[in-house]
C-alpha positions as CSV (number, residue, x, y, z in Angstrom):
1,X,-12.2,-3.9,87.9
2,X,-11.4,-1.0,85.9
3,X,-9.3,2.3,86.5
4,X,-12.0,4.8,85.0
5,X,-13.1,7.7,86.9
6,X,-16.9,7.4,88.0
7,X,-19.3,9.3,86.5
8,X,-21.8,10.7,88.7
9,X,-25.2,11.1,87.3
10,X,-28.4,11.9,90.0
11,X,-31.9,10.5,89.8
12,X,-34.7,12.4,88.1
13,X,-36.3,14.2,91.4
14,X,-33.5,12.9,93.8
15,X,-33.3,16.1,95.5
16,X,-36.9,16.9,95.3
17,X,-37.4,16.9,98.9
18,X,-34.2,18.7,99.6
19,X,-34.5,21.2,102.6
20,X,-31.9,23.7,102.3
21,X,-31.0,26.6,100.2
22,X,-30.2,26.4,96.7
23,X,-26.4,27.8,97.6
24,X,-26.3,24.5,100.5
25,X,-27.7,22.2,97.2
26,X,-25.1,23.3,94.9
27,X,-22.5,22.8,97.7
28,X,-24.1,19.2,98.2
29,X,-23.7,18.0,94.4
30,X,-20.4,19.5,94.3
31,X,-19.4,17.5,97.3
32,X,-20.8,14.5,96.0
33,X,-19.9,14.9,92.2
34,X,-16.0,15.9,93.5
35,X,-15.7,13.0,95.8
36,X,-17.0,10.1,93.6
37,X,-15.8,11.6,90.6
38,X,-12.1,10.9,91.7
39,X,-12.8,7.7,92.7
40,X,-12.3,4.4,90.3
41,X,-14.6,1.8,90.2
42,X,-12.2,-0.6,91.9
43,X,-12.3,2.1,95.2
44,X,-16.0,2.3,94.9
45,X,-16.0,-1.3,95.4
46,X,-13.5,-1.5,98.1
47,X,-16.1,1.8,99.9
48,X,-19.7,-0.8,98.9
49,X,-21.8,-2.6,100.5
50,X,-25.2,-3.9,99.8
51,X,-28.5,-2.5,100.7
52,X,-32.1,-3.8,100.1
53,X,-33.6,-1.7,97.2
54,X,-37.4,-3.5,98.3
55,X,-36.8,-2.5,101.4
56,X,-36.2,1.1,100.7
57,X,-39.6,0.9,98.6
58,X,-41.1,0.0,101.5
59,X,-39.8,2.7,103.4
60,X,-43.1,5.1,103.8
61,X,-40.4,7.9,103.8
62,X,-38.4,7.0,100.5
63,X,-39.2,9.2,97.3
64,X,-41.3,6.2,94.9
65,X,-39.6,8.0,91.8
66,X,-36.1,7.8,92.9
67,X,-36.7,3.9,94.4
68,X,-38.2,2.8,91.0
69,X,-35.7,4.3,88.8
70,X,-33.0,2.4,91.0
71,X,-34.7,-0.5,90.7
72,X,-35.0,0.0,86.9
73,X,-31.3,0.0,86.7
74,X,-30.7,-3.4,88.4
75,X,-33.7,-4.4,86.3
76,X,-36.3,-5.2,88.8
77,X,-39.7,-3.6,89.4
78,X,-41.2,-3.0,92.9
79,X,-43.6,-5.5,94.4
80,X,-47.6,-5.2,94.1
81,X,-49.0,-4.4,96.9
């Protein structure tokens, strides 16, 4: 595992459905960008677990966008219905 600082990069449309104001989404990235920006990969591991990426494409409430550009990255495609 390496030492390198994460860097955070969000999904196209991953806040799409966002329900706040634009001041409480700003806040949100920050938190997010600050708190996995200081972590190395080697703590991201030690903080994982696994999760079902098909299963969250199945998930009537997931955003199809966000769930197939996950699944692009681990180099999978979602199952035809």
């Amino acid at each position: 595992m390496s030492s390198t600082p994460l860097k955070v990069v969000f999904a196209p449309g991953a806040f799409d459905t966002f329900e706040g104001t634009q001041e409480e989404l700003d806040q949100l990235i920050a938190d997010i960008t600050e708190t996995f920006g200081n972590m190395t990969t080697q703590e991201l591991a030690e903080q994982s677990r696994s999760i079902c990426l098909e299963a969250m494409a199945d998930d009537l409430d997931a955003n199809p966008d966000v769930v197939d550009a996950m699944l692009a990255q681990t180099g999978r495609s979602r199952r035809l219905q």
